[in-house]
N, C-alpha and C positions, 0 to 999 in steps of 0.2 A: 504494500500500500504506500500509496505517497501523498501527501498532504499541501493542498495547494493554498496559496491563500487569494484573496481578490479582493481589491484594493479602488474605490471610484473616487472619483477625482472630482471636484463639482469649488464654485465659487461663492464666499460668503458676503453679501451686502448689506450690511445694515439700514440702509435709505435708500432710496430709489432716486436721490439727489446724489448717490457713487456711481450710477448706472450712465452710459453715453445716452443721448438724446433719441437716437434711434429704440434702444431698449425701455427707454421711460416710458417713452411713448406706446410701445407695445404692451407695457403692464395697465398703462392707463384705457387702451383701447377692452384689452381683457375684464377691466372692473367694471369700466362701463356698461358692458356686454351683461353684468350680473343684474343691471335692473331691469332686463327684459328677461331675467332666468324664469322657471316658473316649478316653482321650489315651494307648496304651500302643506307638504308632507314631511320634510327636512326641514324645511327652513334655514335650508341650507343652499344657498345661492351661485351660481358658477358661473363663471367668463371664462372664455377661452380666447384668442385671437393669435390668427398665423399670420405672418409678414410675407411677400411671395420677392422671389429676384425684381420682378418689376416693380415693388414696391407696393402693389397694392394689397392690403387689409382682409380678413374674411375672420368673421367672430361666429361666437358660436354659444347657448348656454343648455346647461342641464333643462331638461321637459322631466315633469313626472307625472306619474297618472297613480290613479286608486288603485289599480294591480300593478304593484310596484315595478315587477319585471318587465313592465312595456315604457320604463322611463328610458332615459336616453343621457349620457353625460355630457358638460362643455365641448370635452375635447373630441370626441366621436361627431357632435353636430357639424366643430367646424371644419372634422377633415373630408368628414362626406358630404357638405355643401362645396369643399374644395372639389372634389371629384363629380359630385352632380354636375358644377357649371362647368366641367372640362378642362382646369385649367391646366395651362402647358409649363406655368412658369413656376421653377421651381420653390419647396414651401423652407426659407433662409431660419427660422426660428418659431417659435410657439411660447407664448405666454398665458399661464392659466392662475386665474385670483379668485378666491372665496371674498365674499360682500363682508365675510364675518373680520373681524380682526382682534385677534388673541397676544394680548402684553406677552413679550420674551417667549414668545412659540415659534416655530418654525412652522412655515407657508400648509396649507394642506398641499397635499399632491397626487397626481391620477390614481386612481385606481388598476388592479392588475390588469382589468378588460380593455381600458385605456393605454397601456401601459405597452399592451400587444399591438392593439389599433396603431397607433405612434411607430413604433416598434418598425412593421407592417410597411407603412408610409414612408420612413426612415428607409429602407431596403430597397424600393420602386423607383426614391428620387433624387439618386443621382448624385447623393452626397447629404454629410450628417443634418440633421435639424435641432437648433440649439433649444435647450430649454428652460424658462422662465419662472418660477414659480412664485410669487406674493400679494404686496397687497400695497397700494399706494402711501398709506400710512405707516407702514411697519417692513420686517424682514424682506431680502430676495435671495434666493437661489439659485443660480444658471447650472446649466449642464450643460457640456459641448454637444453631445450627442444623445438622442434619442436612450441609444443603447444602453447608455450608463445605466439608466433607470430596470433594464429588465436585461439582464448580461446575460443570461441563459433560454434565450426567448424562443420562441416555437414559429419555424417558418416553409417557407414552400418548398426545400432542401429534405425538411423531414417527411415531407409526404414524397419522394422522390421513391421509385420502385427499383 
């Protein structure tokens, strides 16, 4: 047996006044996206928003419904609205902020279904997608890649015969 260890690499901001103008702005697009979430089960609120090479924007928030399992999370709405409208240009980072904000916590962050979705997207285009995680008020998080978040992730490789 041999024992391996694995080690992620990720960036710690305390303000989102450390972050470049390009990244503020992607956190602020993601919080804003939380007041159209529709979150009245949790009450728990989500924004997601991807920045593309051509710069433009696409948000995205958690849907839930009375049968829980047909809700829908931030980051899933806004990568398969990216894919609905077709777009070509690829997705440069992803920023996702909860409405809530917790003194001295760190950011929430995807969930595992999420995690793959991203994952998934990450794999297709062409190069990593950075990841953002906070809250205009309080901490952030960056990842360089997708990957970071799910290092042993389940892809089209695995279903290969």
């Amino acid at each position: 047996m041999a024992e391996k260890i694995l080690q992620i690499r990720f960036q710690h901001f305390e303000a989102v006044n450390e972050l470049s103008i390009e990244d503020s702005k992607l956190i602020k697009e993601a919080f804003d996206a939380c007041l159209s979430a529709y979150a009245p089960y949790s009450a728990f609120p989500v924004g997601a928003a991807i920045i593309l090479e051509d710069d433009s924007i696409i948000t995205g928030t958690n849907q839930e419904n009375a049968s829980y399992p047909c809700g829908i999370c931030a980051e899933r709405t806004a990568l398969y609205t990216y894919s609905a409208l077709r777009k070509t240009s690829r997705i440069m980072s992803m920023a996702v902020c909860c409405s809530r904000l917790y003194p001295n916590e760190w950011p929430a962050s995807p969930c595992g279904l999420c995690r793959q979705v991203i994952t998934e997207f990450e794999q297709n285009n062409s190069g990593p997608i950075r990841i953002l995680l906070g809250h205009p008020q309080g901490q952030i998080i960056t990842f360089d890649s997708a990957s970071t978040l799910l290092p042993f992730g389940f892809s089209s490789k695995d279903l290969s015969r």
